[in-house]
C-alpha positions in Angstrom: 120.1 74.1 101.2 118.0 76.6 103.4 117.5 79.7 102.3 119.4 82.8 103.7 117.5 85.0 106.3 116.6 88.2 105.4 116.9 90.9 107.9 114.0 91.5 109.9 111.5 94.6 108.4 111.2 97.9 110.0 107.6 97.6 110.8 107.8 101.6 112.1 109.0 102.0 109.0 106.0 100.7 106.7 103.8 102.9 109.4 105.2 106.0 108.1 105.5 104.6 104.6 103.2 106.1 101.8 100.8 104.2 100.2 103.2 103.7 97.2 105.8 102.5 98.6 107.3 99.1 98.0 107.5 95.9 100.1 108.7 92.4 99.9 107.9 89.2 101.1 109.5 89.9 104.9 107.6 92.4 105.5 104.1 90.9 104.3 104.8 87.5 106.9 105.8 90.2 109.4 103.0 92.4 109.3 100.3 89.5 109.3 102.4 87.0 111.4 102.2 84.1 108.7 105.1 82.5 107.2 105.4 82.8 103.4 103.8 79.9 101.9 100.6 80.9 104.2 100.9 84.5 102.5 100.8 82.9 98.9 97.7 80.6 99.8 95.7 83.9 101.1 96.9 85.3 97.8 95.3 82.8 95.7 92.2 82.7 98.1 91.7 86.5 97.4 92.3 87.0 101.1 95.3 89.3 100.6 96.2 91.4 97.6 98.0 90.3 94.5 101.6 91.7 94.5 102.9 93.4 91.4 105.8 92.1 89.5 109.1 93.9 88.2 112.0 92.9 86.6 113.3 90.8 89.2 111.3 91.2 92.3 108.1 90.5 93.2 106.5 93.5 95.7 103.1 94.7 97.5 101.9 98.0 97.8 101.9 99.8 101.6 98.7 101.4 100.6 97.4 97.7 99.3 98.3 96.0 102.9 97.0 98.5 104.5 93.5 98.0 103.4 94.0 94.3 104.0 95.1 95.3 107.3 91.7 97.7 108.1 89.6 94.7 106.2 90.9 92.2 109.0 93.1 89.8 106.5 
């Protein structure tokens, strides 16, 4: 059964973001133009930063992507 789409991320949005805010999985393929399983391999290769685990969802840091973004990820 394929998995329900989630609605696209407000990229704008992440801009003005601080660097503690929260983001999930769309917006990481989003912002580097990768699907998901290509966002858990750089993840494991060190190429993109680990994301932080909560009680039920798994989320980066803006401030995190951000550098990964400046380093060229």
């Amino acid at each position: 059964m394929p998995s329900p789409k989630l609605p696209a991320p407000d990229l704008k949005a992440f801009q003005a973001a601080p660097d503690d805010a929260r983001v999930r999985l769309n917006t990481v393929t989003a912002l580097f133009g990768v699907s998901g399983n290509t966002v858990w391999r750089r993840v494991k290769a060190g190429i993109l930063p680990a994301p932080h685990k909560d009680v039920g969802a798994t989320y980066w840091k803006v401030g995190d992507l951000r550098r990964a973004l400046s380093s060229g990820a």
